[in-house]
C-alpha positions in Angstrom: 256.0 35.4 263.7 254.3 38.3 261.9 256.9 38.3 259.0 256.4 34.8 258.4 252.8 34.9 258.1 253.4 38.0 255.9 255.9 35.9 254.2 253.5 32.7 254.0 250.5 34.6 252.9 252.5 36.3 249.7 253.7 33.1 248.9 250.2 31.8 249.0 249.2 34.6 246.8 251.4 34.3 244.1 251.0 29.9 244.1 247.7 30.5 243.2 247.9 33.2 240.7 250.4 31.5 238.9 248.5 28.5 238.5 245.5 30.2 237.5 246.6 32.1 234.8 250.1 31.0 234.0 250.2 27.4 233.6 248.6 26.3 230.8 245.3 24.2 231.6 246.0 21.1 231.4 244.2 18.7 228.7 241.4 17.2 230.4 240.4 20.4 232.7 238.9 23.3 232.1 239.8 26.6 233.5 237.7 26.8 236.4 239.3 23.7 237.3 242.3 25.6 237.7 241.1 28.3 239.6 239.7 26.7 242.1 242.3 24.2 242.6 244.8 27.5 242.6 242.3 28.8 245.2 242.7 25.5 246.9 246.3 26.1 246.9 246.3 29.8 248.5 243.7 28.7 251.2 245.5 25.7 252.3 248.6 27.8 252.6 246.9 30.6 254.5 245.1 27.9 257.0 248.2 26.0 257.7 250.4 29.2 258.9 246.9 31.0 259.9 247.8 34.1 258.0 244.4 35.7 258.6 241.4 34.0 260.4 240.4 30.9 259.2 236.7 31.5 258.4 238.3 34.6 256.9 240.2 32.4 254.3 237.0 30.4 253.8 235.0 33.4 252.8 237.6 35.2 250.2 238.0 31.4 248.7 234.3 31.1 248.2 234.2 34.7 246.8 237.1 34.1 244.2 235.2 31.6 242.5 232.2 33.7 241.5 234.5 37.2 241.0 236.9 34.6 238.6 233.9 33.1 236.5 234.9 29.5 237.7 231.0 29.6 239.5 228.4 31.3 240.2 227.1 32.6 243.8 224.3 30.1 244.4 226.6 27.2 243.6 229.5 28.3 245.5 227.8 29.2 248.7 224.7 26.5 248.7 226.5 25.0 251.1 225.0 27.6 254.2 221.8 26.4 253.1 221.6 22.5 254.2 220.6 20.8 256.5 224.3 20.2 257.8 224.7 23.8 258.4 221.5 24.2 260.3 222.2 21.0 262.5 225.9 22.1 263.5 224.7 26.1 264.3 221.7 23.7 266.4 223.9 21.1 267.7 226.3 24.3 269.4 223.1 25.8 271.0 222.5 22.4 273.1 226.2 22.2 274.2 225.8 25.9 275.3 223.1 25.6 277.2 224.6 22.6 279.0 227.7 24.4 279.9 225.7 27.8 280.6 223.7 25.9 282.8 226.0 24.1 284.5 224.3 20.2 283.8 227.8 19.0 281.9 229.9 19.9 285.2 227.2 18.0 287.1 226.8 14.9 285.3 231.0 14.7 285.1 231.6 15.1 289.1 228.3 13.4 289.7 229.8 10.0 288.0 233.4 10.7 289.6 231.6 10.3 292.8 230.6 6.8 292.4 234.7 5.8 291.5 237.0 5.2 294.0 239.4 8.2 295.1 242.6 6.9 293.0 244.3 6.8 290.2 242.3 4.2 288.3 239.5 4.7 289.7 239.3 8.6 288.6 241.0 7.6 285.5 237.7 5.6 284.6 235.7 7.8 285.9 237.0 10.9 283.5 236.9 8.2 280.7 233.4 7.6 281.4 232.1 10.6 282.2 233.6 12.4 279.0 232.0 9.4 276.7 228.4 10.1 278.1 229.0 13.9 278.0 230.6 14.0 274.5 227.4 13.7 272.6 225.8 16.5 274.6 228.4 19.2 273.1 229.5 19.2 269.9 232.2 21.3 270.3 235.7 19.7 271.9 236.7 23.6 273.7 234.6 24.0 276.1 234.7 20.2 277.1 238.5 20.2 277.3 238.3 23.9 279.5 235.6 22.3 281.7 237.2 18.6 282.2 240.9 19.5 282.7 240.1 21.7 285.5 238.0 18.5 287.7 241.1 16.3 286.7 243.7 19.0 288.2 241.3 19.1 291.4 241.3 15.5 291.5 245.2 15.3 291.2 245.8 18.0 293.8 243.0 16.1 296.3 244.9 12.6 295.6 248.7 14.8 296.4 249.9 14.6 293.5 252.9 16.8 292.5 252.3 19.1 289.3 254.0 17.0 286.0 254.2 14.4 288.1 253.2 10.1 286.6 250.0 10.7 288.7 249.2 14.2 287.9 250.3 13.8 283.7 247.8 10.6 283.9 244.6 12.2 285.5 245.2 15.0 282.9 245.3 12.5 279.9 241.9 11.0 281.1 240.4 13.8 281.1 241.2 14.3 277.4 241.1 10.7 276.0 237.3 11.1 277.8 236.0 14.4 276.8 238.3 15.0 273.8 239.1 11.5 271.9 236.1 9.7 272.7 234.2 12.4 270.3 234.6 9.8 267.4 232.3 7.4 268.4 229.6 10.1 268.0 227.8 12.3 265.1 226.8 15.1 267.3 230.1 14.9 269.8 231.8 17.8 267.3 231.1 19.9 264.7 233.9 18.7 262.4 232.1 15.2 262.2 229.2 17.2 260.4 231.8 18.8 258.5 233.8 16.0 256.9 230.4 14.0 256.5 229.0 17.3 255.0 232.4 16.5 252.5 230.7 13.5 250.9 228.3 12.5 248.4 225.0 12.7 249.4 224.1 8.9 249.4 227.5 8.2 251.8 225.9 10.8 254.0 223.1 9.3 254.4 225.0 6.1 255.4 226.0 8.2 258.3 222.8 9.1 260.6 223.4 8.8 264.5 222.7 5.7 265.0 225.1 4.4 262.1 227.4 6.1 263.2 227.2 4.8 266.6 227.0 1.4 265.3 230.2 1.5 263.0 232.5 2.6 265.6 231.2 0.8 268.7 234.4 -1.7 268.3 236.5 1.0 268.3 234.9 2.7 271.0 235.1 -0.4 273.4 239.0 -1.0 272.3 240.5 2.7 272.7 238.5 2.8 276.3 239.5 -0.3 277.3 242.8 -0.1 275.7 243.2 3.5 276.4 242.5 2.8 280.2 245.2 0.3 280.7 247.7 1.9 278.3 247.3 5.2 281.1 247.5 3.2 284.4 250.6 1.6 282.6 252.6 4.7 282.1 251.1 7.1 284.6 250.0 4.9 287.7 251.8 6.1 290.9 253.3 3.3 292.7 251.8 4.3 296.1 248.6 5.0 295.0 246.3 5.1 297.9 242.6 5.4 298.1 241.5 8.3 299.8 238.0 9.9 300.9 236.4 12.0 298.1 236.3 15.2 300.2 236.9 17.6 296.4 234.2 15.5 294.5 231.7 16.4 297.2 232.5 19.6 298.3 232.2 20.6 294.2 229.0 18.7 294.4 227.4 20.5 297.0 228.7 24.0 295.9 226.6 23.4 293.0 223.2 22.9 295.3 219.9 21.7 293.8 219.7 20.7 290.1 218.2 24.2 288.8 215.1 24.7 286.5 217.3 25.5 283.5 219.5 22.1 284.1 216.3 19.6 284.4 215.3 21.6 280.8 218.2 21.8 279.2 218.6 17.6 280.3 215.4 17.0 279.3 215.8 18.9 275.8 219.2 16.9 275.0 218.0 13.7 275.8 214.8 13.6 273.8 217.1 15.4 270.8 219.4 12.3 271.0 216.4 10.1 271.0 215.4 11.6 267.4 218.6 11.8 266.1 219.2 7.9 267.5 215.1 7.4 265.6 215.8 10.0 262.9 215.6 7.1 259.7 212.4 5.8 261.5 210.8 9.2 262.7 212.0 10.7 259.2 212.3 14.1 261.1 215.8 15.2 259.5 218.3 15.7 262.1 218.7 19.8 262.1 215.0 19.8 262.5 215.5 18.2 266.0 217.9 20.5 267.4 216.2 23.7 266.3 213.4 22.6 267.8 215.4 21.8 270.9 217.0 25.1 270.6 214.0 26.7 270.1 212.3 25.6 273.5 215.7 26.7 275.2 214.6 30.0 274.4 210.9 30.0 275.0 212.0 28.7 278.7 214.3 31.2 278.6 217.4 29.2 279.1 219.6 30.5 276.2 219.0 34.6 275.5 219.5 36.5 272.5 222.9 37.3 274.1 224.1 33.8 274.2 223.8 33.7 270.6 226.2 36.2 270.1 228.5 35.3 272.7 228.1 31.4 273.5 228.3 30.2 269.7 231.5 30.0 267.8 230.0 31.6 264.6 233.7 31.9 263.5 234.1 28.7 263.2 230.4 27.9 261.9 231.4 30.0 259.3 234.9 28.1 258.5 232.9 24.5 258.6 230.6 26.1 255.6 233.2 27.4 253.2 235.3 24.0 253.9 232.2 22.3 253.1 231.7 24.2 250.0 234.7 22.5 248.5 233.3 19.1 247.9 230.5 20.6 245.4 232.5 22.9 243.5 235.0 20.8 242.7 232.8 18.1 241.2 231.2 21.0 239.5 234.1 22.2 237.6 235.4 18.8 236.7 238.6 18.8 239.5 237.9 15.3 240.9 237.4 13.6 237.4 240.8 15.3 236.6 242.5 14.1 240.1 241.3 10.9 240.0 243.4 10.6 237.0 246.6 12.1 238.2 246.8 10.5 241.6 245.3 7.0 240.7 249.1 5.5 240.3 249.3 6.4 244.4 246.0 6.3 245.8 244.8 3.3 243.9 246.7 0.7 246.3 246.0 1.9 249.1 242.3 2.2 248.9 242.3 -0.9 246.8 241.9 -3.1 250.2 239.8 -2.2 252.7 242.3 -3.8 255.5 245.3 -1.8 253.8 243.6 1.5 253.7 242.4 1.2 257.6 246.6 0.7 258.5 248.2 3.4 255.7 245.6 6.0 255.9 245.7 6.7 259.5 249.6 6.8 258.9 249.1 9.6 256.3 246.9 11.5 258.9 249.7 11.5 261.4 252.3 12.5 258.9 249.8 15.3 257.9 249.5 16.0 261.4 253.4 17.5 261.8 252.8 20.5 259.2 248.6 21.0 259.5 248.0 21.8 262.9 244.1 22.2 262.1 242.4 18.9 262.6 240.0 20.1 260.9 242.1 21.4 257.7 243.3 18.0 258.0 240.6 16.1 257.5 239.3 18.2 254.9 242.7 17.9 252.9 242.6 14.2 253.2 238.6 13.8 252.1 239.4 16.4 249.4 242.1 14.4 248.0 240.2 11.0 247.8 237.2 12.5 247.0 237.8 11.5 243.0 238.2 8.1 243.9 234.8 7.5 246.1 233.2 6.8 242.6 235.4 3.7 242.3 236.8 2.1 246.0 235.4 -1.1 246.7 233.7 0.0 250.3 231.4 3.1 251.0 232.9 6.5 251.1 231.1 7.1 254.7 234.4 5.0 256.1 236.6 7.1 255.3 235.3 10.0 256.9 235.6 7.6 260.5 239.2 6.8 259.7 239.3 10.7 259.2 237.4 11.3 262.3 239.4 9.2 264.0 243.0 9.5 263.1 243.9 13.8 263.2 243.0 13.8 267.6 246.5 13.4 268.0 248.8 14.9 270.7 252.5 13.8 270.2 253.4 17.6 270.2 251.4 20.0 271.5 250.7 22.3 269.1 248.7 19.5 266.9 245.6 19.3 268.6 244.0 23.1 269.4 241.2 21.7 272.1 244.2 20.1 273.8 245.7 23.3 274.2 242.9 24.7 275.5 242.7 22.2 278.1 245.8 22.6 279.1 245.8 26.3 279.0 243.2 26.0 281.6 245.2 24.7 284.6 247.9 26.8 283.3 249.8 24.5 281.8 251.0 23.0 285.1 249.9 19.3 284.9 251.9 17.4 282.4 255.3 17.4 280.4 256.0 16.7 277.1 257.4 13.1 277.4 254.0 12.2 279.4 252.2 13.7 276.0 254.1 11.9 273.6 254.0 8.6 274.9 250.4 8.8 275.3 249.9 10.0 271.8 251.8 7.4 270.4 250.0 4.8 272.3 246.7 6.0 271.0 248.1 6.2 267.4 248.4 2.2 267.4 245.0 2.2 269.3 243.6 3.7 267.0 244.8 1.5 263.9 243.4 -1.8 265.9 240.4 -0.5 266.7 239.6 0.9 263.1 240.7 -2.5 262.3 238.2 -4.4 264.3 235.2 -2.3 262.6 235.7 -3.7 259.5 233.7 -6.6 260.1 231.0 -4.3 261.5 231.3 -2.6 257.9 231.1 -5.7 256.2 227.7 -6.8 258.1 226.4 -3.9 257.1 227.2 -4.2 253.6 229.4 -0.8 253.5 232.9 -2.9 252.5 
């Protein structure tokens, strides 16, 4: 493993000085075009075999563009001062004071306990519980380590045997709930902010909260609904008996009397999601709202000093920024005019239908999907390679970025999805096997298609295709 990323990273290196400075530039770019597309090269080479830290990467891209002329400092790293930037780093310091706290386990046993104690009744009450939840933390980890755990404790309460139809189902719940369900919301993971943060400034400003939640309520309602029944198909024991919900309430009452920091840190959130819902109307910008929030965490001392430092992933802040960064800086130096030409002949059909692109983008996503582990490299490699042709597709930019959103949460192998295997590293991989993953994964990669499918006339109405 060390000799491959040795291996990869050398590679990388030499890709991108070769293109830099040994192919000639090509007629219609100029040569910081071609740096920073060879930088492009090296990053994407280091991210996919994770030669060193992502955010690492990020940083020594950024910095090769101003130490090889192609830009200077304040255009390459602008990026770290938007408002994107500030409403990620505020958006992780709500969702870590609702784990710290303790409120997310709460809500999430609290709604279990109003299911019945069986299969489908759990099922729907993980799916539910991770859809109202997945706003509250925009960051899919700690909600996969959090949910998994309930769903083994359910399984083992029900008697379920470890890998077993019953046990693999309660374990997909709990991700389709807390992990997929983040795409029908802006502030359910960071990545969202980063691929919007990807686009032109007038398509992200198609994209507030309330858009958002707007243009992928069909979708929502489909892959819950569809995503419920598709799990009690395959997973549904066949003596599945109802039983009392001794775990639910013992977990319950281990937890006492909702604390001081939980009624603030609820109270925080939901007037947060209330501006962020109002943000157009208020016209406070969206950042504002959750630094505020964040900012009476710490006056009521709910989050300390020390929880910056350990409770936010400032790694992976970090990585969001320099990925971000791209979408600027390549506009700047002329790479998207020059793409658009080169790839029109391939891209041109797909996006030339709004219907097509919703069917063969998702497609591409989960061909990307086998080789970029990252979902967020994903994403970022697909916006960044249609980002020439935003300028001249027939619907609005913003859509892309939910087809995007939508279509890298997949699981047919385990390694594709990181928050999956944190999940499942947290009953100890004990739950599921891999035929129970890939059938599920496969179900929710057709999902997926019909419900992007059925937004489209959502998009239309709205005037966005």
């Amino acid at each position: 493993m060390r000799h491959s990323k040795l291996i990869a990273g050398l590679v990388g290196i030499v890709l991108g000085l070769i293109i830099a400075f040994a192919i000639p530039t090509p007629s219609g770019l100029a040569h910081a075009g071609m740096v920073v597309l060879a930088s492009l090269v090296t990053a994407n080479i280091f991210w996919i075999f994770n030669v060193i830290p992502s955010f690492a990467t990020g940083l020594l891209m950024l910095s090769s563009w101003v130490i090889l002329g192609a830009t200077d400092f304040p255009t390459a790293f602008n990026i770290f001062s938007t408002t994107t930037m500030w409403i990620i780093i505020g958006g992780l310091g709500l969702g870590a004071a609702a784990t710290k706290t303790g409120l997310i386990n709460r809500i999430a046993l609290k709604i279990m306990s109003w299911f019945p104690a069986n299969f489908s009744g759990q099922t729907l009450a993980l799916f539910t519980a991770g859809t109202i939840i997945s706003p509250m933390i925009p960051s899919a980890h700690p909600k996969t380590a959090m949910s998994t755990p309930i769903a083994q404790g359910i399984s083992n309460a029900l008697g379920y045997k470890p890998r077993s139809k019953g046990s693999s189902g309660l374990f997909l719940a709990a991700i389709w709930g807390f992990l997929v369900m983040e795409a029908s919301f802006l502030s359910a993971t960071a990545q969202n902010y980063a691929f919007k943060g990807l686009l032109p400034h007038k398509a992200q400003s198609v994209l507030s909260w309330g858009n958002w939640f707007i243009m992928m309520l069909p979708w929502t309602i489909i892959v819950l609904v569809a995503g419920f029944f598709l799990l009690r198909f395959l997973f549904k024991p066949k003596n599945d008996k109802t039983i009392e919900k001794t775990f639910i309430k013992q977990q319950l009452d281990d937890l006492g009397a909702m604390s001081r920091e939980e009624k603030i840190t609820g109270a925080v959130i939901l007037v947060s999601i209330v501006f962020w819902i109002l943000e157009s109307t208020v016209n406070i910008p969206a950042a504002v709202t959750a630094l505020v929030g964040v900012s009476v965490l710490v006056a009521t001392k709910v989050l300390t000093p020390e929880d910056f430092k350990t409770r936010l992933s400032w790694n992976t802040i970090i990585f969001i920024g320099t990925v971000m960064a791209l979408g600027n800086v390549m506009q700047t130096v002329g790479l998207t005019t020059w793409l658009r030409v080169i790839l029109k002949p391939i891209i041109s059909p797909i996006l030339g239908n709004i219907w097509i692109t919703v069917i063969a983008l998702p497609i591409i996503i989960y061909l990307c999907k086998f080789v970029v582990v990252s979902l967020i490299s994903t994403g970022t490699l697909i916006i960044i390679a249609l980002l020439p042709f935003f300028s001249t597709m027939n619907f609005s930019p913003a859509i892309i970025v939910l087809i995007v959103t939508t279509s890298v949460n997949i699981w047919m192998l385990s390694y594709m999805d990181a928050p999956f295997l944190t999940g499942s590293a947290a009953v100890n991989n004990s739950m599921t096997s891999k035929a129970a993953l890939a059938k599920s994964s496969l179900g929710y990669m057709v999902i997926n298609i019909v419900g992007l499918l059925l937004c489209v006339p959502i998009w239309q109405l709205l005037g966005l295709a």
